[in-house]
C-alpha positions as CSV (number, residue, x, y, z in Angstrom):
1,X,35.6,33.3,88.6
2,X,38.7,30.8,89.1
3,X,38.1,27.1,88.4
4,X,38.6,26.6,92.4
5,X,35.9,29.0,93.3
6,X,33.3,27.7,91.3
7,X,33.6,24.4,92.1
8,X,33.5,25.5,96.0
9,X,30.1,27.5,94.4
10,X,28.5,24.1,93.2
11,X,29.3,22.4,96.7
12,X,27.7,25.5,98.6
13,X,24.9,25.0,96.5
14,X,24.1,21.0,96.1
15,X,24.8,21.1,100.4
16,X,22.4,23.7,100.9
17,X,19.8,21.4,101.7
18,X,21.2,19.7,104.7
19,X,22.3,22.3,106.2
20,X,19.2,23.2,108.9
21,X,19.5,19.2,109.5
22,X,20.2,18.9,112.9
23,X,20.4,14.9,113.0
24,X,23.3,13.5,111.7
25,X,22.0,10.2,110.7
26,X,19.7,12.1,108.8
27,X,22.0,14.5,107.2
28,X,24.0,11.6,106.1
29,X,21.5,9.9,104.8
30,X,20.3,12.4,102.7
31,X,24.0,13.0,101.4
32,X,24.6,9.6,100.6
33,X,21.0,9.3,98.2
34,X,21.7,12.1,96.7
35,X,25.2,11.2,95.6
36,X,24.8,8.1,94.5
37,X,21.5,8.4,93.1
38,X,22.8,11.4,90.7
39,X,26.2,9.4,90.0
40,X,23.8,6.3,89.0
41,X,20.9,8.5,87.4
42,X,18.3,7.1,89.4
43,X,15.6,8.5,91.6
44,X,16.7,9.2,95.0
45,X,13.3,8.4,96.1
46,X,13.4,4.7,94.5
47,X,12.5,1.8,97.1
48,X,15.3,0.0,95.6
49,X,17.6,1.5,97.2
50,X,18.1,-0.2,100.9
51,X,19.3,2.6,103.4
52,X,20.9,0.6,106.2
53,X,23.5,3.2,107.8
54,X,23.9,3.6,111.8
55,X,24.7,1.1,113.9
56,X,24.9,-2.4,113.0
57,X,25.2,-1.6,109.1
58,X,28.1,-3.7,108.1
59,X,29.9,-1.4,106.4
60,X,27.0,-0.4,104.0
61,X,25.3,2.8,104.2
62,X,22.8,1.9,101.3
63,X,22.7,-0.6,98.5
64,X,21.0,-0.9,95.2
65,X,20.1,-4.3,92.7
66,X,20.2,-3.1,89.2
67,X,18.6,-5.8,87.4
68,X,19.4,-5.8,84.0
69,X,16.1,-6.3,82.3
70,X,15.3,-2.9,84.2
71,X,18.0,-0.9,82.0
72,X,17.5,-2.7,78.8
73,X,15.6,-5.7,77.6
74,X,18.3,-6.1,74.9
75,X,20.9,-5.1,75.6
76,X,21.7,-5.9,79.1
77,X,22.8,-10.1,80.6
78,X,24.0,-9.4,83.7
79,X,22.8,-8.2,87.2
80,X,24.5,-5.3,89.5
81,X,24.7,-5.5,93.4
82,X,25.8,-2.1,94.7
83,X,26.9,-1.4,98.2
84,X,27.7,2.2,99.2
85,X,30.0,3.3,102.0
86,X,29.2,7.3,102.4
87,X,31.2,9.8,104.5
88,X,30.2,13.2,104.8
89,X,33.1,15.6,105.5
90,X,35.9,17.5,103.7
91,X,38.6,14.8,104.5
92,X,38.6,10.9,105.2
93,X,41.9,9.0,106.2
94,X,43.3,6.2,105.6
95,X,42.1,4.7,108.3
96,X,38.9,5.1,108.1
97,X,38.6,4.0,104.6
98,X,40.4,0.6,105.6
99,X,38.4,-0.2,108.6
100,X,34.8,0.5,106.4
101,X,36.3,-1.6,103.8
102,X,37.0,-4.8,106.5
103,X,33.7,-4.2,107.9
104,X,32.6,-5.1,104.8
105,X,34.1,-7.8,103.7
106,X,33.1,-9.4,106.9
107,X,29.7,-8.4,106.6
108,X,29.2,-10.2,103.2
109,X,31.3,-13.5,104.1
110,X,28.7,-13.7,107.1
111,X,31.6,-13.1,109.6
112,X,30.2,-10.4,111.5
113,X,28.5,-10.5,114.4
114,X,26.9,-6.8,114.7
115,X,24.8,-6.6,112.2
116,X,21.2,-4.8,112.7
117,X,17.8,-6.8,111.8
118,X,17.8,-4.4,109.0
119,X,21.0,-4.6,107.3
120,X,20.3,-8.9,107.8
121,X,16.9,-8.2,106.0
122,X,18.8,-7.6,102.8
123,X,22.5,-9.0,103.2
124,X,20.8,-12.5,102.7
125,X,19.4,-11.6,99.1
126,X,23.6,-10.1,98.7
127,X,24.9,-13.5,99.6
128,X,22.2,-14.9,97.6
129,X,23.4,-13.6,94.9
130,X,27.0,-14.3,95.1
131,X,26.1,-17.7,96.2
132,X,24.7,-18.1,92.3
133,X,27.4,-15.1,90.2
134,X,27.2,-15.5,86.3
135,X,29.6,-14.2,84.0
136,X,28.1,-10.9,83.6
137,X,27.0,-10.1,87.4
138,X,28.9,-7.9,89.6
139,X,29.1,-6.5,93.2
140,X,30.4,-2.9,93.2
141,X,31.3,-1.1,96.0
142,X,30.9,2.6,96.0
143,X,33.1,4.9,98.1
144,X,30.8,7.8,98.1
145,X,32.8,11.2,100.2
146,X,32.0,15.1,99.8
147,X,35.4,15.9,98.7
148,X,37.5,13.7,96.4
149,X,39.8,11.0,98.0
150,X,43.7,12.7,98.3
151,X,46.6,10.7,96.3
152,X,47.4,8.5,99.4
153,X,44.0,7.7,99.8
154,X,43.6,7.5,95.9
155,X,46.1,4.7,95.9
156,X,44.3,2.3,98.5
157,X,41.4,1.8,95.6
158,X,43.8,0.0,94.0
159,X,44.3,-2.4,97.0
160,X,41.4,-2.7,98.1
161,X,39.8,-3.9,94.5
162,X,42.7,-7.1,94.8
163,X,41.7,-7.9,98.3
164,X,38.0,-8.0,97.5
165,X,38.8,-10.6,94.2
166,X,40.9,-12.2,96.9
167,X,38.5,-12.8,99.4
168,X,34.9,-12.7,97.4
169,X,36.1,-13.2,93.7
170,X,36.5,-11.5,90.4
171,X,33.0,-9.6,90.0
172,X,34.3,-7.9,92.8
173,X,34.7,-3.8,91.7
174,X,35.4,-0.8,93.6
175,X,34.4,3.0,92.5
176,X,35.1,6.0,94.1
177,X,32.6,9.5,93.8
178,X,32.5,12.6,95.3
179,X,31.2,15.9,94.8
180,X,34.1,16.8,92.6
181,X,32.3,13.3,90.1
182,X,28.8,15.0,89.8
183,X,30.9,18.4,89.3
184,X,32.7,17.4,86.3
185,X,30.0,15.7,84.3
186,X,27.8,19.0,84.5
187,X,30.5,21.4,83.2
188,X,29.9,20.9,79.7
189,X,33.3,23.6,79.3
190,X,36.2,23.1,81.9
191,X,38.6,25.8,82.5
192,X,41.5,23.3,83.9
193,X,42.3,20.7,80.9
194,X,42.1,17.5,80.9
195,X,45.6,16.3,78.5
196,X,46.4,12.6,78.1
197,X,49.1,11.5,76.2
198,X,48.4,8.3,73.3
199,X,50.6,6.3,71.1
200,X,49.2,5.9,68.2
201,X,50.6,4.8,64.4
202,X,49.2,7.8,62.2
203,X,48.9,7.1,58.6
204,X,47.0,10.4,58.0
205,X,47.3,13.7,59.3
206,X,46.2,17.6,59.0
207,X,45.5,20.4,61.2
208,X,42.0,18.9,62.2
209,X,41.6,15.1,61.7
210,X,44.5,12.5,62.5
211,X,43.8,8.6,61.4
212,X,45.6,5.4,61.8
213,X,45.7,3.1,64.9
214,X,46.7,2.6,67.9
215,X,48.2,-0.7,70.0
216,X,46.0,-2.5,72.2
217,X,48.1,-2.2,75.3
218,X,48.4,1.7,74.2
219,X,44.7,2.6,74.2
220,X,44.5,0.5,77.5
221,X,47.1,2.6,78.7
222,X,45.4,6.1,77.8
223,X,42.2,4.7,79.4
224,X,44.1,4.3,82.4
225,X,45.4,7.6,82.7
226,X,42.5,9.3,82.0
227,X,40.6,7.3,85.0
228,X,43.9,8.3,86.9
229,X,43.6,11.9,86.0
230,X,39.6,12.0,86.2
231,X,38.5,9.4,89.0
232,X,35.3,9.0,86.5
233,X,35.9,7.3,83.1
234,X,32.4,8.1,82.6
235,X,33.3,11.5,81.8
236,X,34.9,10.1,78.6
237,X,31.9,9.1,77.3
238,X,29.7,12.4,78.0
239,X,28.8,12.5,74.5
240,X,28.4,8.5,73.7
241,X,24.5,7.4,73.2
242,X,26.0,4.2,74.1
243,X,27.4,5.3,78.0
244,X,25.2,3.8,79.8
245,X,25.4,0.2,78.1
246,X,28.4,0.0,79.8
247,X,29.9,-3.4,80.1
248,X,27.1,-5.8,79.9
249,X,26.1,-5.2,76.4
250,X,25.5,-8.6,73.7
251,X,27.9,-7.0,70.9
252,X,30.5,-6.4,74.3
253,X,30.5,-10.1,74.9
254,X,31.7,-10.5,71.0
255,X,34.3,-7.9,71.5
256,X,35.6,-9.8,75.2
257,X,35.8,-13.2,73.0
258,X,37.8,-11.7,70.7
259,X,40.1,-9.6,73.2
260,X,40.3,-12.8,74.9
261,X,40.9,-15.4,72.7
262,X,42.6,-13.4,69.0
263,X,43.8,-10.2,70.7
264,X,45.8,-10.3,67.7
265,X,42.7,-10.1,65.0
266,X,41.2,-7.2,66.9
267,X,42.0,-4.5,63.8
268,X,40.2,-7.4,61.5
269,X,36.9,-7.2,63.3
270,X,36.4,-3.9,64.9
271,X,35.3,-0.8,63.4
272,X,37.6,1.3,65.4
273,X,36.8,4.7,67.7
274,X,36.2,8.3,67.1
275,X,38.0,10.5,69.6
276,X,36.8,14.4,69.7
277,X,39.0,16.8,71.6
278,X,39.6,20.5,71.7
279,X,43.6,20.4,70.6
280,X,45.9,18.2,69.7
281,X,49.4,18.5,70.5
282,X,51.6,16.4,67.6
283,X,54.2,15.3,69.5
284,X,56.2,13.1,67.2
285,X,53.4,11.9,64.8
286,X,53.4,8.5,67.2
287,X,52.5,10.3,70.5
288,X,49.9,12.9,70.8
289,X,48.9,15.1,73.7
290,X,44.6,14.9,73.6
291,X,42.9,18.1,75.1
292,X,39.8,17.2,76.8
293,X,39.4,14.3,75.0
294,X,35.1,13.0,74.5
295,X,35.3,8.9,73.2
296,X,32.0,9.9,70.8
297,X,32.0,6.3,69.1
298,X,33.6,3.4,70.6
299,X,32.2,3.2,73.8
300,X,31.6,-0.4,74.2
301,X,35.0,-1.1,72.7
302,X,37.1,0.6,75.1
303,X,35.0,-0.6,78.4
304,X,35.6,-3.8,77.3
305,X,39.4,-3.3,76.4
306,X,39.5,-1.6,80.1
307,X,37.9,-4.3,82.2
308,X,39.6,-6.9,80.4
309,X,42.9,-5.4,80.5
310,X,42.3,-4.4,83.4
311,X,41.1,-7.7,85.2
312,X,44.4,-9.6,83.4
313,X,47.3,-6.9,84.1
314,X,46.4,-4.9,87.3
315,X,44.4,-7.9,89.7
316,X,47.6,-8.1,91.7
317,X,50.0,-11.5,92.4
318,X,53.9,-11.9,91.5
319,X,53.8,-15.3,90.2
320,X,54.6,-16.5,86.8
321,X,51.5,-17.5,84.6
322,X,52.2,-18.9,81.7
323,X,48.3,-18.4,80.1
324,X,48.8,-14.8,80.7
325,X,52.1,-14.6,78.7
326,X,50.9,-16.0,76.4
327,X,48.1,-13.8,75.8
328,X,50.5,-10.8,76.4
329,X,52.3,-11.5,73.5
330,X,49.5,-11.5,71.2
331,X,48.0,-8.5,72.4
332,X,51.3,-6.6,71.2
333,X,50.1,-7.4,67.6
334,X,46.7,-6.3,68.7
335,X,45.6,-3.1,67.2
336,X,42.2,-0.8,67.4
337,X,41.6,1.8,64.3
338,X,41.6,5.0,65.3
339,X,40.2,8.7,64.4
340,X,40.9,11.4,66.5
341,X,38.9,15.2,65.1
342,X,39.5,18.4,66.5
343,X,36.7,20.1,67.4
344,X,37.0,23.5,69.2
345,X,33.5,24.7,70.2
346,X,31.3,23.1,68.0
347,X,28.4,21.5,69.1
348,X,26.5,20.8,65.8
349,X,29.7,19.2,63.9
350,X,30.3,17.0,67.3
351,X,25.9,16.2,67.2
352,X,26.2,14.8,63.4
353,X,29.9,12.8,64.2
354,X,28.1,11.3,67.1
355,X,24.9,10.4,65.3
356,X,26.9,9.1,62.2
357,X,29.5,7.0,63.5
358,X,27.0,5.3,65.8
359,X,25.0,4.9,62.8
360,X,27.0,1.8,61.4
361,X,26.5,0.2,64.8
362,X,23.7,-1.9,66.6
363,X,22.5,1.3,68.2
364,X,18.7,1.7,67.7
365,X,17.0,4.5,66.0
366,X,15.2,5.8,69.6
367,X,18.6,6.3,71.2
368,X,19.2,9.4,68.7
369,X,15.9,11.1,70.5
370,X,18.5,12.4,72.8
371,X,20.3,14.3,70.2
372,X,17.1,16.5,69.1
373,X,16.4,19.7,69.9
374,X,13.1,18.9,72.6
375,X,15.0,18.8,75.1
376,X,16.7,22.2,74.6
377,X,13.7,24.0,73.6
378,X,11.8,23.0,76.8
379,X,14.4,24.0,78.9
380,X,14.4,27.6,77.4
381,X,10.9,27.9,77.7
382,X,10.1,26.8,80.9
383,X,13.2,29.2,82.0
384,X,11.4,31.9,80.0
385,X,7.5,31.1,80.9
386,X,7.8,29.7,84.2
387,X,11.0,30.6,85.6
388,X,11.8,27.1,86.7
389,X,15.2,25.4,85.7
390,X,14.8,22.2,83.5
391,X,17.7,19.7,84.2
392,X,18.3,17.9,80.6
393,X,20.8,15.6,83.2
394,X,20.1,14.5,86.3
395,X,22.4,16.8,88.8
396,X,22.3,20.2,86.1
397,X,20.8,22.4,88.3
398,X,23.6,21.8,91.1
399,X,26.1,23.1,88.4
400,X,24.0,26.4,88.3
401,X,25.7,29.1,90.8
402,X,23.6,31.5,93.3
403,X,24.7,34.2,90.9
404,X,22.1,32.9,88.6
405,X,18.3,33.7,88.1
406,X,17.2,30.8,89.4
407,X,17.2,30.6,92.9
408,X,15.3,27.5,94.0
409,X,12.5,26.0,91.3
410,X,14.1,23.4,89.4
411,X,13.0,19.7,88.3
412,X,14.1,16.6,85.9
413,X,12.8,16.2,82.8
414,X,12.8,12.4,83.6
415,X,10.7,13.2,86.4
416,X,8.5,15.2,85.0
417,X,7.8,12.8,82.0
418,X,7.4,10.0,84.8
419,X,4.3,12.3,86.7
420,X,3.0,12.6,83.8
421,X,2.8,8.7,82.4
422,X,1.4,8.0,86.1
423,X,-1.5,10.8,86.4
424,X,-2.4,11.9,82.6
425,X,-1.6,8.4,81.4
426,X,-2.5,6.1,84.1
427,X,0.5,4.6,84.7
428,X,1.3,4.2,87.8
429,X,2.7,1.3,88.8
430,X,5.3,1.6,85.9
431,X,6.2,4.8,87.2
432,X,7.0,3.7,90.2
433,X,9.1,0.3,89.3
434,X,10.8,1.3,86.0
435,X,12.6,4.2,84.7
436,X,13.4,2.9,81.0
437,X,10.1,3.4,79.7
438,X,9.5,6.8,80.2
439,X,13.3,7.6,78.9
440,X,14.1,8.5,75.3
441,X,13.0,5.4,73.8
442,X,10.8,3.9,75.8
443,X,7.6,2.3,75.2
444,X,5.8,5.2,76.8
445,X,7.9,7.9,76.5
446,X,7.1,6.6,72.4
447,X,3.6,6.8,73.3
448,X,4.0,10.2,75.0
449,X,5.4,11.4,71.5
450,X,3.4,9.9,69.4
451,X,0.2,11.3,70.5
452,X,1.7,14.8,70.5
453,X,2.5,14.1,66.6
454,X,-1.1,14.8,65.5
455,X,-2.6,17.1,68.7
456,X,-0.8,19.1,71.2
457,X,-1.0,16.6,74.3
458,X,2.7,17.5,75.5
459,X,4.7,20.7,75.5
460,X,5.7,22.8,78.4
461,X,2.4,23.1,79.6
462,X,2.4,19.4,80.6
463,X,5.8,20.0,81.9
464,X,5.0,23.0,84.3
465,X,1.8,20.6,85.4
466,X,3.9,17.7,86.6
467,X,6.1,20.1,88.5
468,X,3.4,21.9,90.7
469,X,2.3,18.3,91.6
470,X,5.8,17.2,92.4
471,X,6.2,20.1,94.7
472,X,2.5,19.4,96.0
473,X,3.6,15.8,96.4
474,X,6.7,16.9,98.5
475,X,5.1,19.7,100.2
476,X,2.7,16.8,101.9
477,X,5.3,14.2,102.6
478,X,5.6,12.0,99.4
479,X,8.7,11.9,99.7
480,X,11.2,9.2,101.0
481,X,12.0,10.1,104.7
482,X,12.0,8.7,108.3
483,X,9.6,11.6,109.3
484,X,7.1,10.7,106.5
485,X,4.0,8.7,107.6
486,X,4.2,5.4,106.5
487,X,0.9,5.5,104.3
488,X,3.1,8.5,101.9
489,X,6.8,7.2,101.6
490,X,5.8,4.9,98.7
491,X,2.6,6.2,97.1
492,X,3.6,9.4,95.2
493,X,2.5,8.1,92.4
494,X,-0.7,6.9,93.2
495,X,-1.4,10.8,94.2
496,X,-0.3,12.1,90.8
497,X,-3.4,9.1,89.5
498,X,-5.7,9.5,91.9
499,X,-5.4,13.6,91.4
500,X,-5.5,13.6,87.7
501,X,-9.1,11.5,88.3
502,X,-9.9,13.5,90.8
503,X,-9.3,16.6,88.4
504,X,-11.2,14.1,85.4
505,X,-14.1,14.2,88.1
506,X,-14.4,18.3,88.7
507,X,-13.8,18.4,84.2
508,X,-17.1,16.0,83.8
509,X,-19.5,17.9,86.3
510,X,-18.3,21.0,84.5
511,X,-19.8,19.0,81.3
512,X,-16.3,19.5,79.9
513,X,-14.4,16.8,78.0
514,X,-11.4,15.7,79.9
515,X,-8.9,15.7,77.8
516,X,-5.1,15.9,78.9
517,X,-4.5,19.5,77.5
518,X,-7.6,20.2,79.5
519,X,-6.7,18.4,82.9
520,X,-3.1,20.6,82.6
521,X,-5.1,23.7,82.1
522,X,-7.0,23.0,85.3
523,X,-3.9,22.1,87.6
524,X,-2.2,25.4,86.2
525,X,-5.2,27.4,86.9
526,X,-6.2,26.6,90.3
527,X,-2.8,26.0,91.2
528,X,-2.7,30.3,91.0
529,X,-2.1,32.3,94.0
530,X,-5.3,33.6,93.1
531,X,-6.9,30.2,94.1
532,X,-4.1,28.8,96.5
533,X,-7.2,28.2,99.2
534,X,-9.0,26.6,97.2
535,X,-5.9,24.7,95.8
536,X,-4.7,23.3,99.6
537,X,-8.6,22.1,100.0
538,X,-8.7,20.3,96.8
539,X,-5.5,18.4,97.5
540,X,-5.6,17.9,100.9
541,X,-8.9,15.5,99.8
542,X,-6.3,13.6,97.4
543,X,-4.1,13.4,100.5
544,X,-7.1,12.2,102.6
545,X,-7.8,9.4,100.2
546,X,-4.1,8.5,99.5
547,X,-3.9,8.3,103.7
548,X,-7.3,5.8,103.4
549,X,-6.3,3.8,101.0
550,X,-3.2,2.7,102.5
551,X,-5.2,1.8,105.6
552,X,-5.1,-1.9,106.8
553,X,-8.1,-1.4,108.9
554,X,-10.4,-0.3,106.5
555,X,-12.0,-2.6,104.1
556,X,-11.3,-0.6,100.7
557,X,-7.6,-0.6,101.5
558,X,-5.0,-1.4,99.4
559,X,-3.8,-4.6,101.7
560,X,-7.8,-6.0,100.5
561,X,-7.4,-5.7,96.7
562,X,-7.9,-9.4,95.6
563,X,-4.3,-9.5,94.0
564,X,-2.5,-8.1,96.5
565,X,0.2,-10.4,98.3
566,X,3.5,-7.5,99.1
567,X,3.0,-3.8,98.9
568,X,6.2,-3.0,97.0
569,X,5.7,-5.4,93.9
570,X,2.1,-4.4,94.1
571,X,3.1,-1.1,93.6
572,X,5.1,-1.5,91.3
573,X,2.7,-3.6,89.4
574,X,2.2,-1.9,85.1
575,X,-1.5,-3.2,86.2
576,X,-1.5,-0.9,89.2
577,X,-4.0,1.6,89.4
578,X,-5.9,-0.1,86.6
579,X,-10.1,-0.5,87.3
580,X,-9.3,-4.4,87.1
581,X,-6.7,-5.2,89.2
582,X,-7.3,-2.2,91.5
583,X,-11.0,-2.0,91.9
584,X,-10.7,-1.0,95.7
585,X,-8.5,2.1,94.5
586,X,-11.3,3.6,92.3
587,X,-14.4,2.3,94.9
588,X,-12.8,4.2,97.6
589,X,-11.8,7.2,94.9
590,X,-15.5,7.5,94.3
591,X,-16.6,7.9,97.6
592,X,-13.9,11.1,98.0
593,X,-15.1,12.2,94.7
594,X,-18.8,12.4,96.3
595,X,-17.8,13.9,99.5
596,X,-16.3,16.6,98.0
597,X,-18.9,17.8,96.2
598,X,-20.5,18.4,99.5
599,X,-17.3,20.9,100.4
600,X,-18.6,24.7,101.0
601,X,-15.6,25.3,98.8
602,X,-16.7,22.6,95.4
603,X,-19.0,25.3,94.0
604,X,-15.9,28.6,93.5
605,X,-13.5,25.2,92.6
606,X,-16.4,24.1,89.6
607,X,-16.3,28.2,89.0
608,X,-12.8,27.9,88.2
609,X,-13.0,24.6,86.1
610,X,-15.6,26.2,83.9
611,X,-13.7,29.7,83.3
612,X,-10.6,27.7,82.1
């Protein structure tokens, strides 16, 4: 199958979904979260993300605040507006780009005068924000279309990143995605090339390894073709454990002081980069031709290099400025170390120079999770037991033809882990306001592992579990939607706790312990199309109490806990669905827990809890 084909393949398949939609706003909608979210790695699902598209929406189809203590406590010391402009279609002009792009600039210098109560809800907290802009904060807007921008289009990014410095100020960045984006980051091979040409001073050469250094303005330059080339410098760094530090990082502000201040020291204080590819084409031992190149160790270095660069050289004006000169000429002496391996299809040998080159760095010891074999080995086996693809990345399965054996049951492993923190481990609230945690890493993904050191508490088991809830959960509406009632678009995981207690409840009258291997047998077993009756009964009472609880009119509602004061950072709460702070959660749980047992179905459901 050409390269054309099956990329036309993946868009057939990630579209499939709105295809039956027969309202617009909706289809568009749904385009637009799905996009981003999978470009951003986030759940589409997330209440962070505002939707504000239709009429009256400034020129912003959805936005997103990315706080930084939410990505990484240590890391991270600045904050990230987003705003998204979506357009779902094969082609977009020029026109239409420019006239969303004024719309917005009017929109968040308060100029416009048709803006809907919604879009005002939240443009307020966006002008908040640039009202008090640090060093580190930036707004990015996000040109999100279903096929990639053409060259003429291509070229207004450029414009339209100076005009938005211009008019709002230097945080002021522009990205462009498209289906082609999520496209290339899932093909771990490519059959068209990716070749970028580098200058580079090589002191040591042979058929596999090439070492010596390369200028700053020259590495700048290769960064610069290869976003050019890609549209997605992220692709660059598929194989970095530091991508998604990105350019906020404490060691990056050391390395923009430096780039700043002594471009011309850079070589003195940097421990260079590590560039893999799959050829290299010695051109005349100062130029070389980099086949599919992959940065494995030196991501902070070159972000930095580009934004800097970038920000000085290409934000526009035709004046002289003497500053700038001056730091032009010391850049010339700047250099950056260099080691560039050939590796042609060889996984383990690119692993171990991606483990041990980070090694020397301020990378922590959790990041390398991400380069055992777990995640592989569930992946095979839920393909193998359970016959449900396990995306490793967020946006894998989309990558997976219809010509495949998998034809519709897929899931996250991020998700899955998530589900499983809220229900098994009580976490709930953290579920639903943080991702971090439950990533390689985190405190309870840690936990998660820990506990399955000594006994069996997580395998594939746990995984399959999670998923027949999620697709419970979305079966019934607990998902984000302007058809779903109101009482289900934020509480999906309050079902995942209040079923796993209501499971707890069937394991104790069984006189079984409830452990968590035991609670996954149970939702595995009567999840069977043997017991899919008695399945729908059992959940549909988790449903009923879900509905209840999120009831203002009745006393054991959520709006009457004695800490409540706002529903979204009470849901969000780590103390959420904890006895103490949530004591009208588990009053009201124990009166469903009593009713059911008066259900002509309880008894075959306790038949089924005690055969397992």
């Amino acid at each position: 199958m050409s390269e054309k084909a099956k990329f036309e393949a993946f868009c057939e398949s990630w579209l499939e979904e709105f295809k039956d939609e027969k309202n617009l706003l909706e289809k568009g909608r749904g385009f637009a979260l799905k996009l981003f979210s999978q470009w951003l790695d986030i759940d589409k699902d997330s209440e962070d993300i505002i939707v504000c598209d239709g009429t009256g929406d400034g020129g912003i189809d959805l936005a997103y605040f990315q706080k930084s203590e939410d990505i990484d406590d240590d890391a991270f010391t600045g904050d990230t507006w987003y705003v998204v402009q979506s357009k779902y279609g094969k082609s977009v002009s020029t026109s239409t780009v420019l006239k969303e792009v004024n719309k917005l600039f009017d929109t968040l210098k308060g100029e416009s005068r048709n803006i809907s109560f919604k879009s005002q809800d939240f443009l307020e907290r966006i002008q908040s924000f640039i009202s008090k802009i640090g060093e580190n904060d930036r707004l990015i807007y996000v040109f999100a279309t279903e096929r990639a921008l053409t060259k003429t289009t291509k070229s207004l990014i450029y414009m339209i990143k100076q005009a938005g410095i211009k008019k709002l100020g230097s945080f002021f960045e522009v990205e462009t995605i498209s289906l082609e984006t999520i496209y290339q980051r899932n093909q771990n091979r490519r059959d068209k090339n990716v070749e970028i040409l580098i200058k580079a001073n090589i002191v040591h050469s042979n058929e596999n390894l090439f070492i010596g250094s390369v200028i700053l303005t020259d590495l700048y330059s290769f960064l610069r073709a290869y976003y050019y080339e890609t549209q997605d410098l992220n692709q660059l760094y598929e194989h970095n454990i530091r991508l998604f530090l990105t350019m906020r990082g404490k060691v990056n502000k050391t390395i923009k002081k430096t780039i700043e201040e002594t471009p011309e020291n850079f070589g003195f204080y940097n421990n260079g980069i590590t560039i893999a590819v799959e050829d290299i084409v010695n051109i005349d031992n100062s130029k070389l031709r980099l086949v599919n190149p992959q940065i494995v160790n030196g991501c902070q270095t070159t972000q930095t290099i580009y934004k800097v660069f970038q920000n000085k050289l290409d934000s526009g004006g035709k004046g002289e400025n003497s500053a700038i000169n001056e730091w032009k000429s010391k850049v010339d002496k700047g250099v950056v170390l260099v080691k560039i391996v050939k590796i042609k299809e060889n996984e383990d040998l690119l692993k171990n120079i991606t483990r041990y080159t980070n090694t020397q760095n301020d990378v922590k010891k959790q990041d390398f999770i991400a380069l055992d074999e777990d995640f592989k080995g569930w992946k095979k086996e839920m393909e193998e037991k359970y016959s449900v693809y396990l995306e490793i990345q967020r946006g894998g399965w989309d990558s997976v033809t219809k010509k495949q054996k998998f034809t519709g049951k897929s899931a996250n492993i991020l998700d899955l882990i998530k589900i499983y923190g809220a229900g098994w481990l009580g976490e709930a609230g953290t579920a639903y306001g943080q991702h971090v945690p439950f990533a390689p890493g985190g405190k309870i993904y840690k936990r998660i592992m820990k506990e399955s050191e000594t006994i069996r508490t997580f395998d594939v088991d746990e995984l399959y579990a999670t998923y027949l809830l999620k697709k419970i959960a979305n079966d019934n509406g607990f998902i984000r939607s302007t058809k779903t009632k109101d009482s289900r678009k934020s509480t999906r995981f309050l079902f995942y706790l209040a079923a796993i207690e209501m499971i707890k409840h069937l394991i104790i009258n069984a006189a079984i312990m409830p452990d968590n291997s035991k609670i996954t047998e149970i939702i595995i077993k009567i999840s069977k199309k043997s017991s899919e009756d008695i399945c729908n009964h059992f959940f549909d009472k988790v449903i009923k109490f879900i509905d209840e609880y999120m009831d203002k009119n009745l006393a054991d509602s959520i709006y009457n806990e004695s800490n409540f004061s706002n529903l979204n950072y009470y849901l969000k709460s780590d103390k959420m669905g904890k006895q103490t702070f949530s004591p009208n959660f588990y009053t009201l749980l124990g009166v469903h827990k009593r009713l059911m047992e008066r259900e002509p179905w309880f008894g075959e459901l306790l038949s089924i809890v005690k055969e397992s």
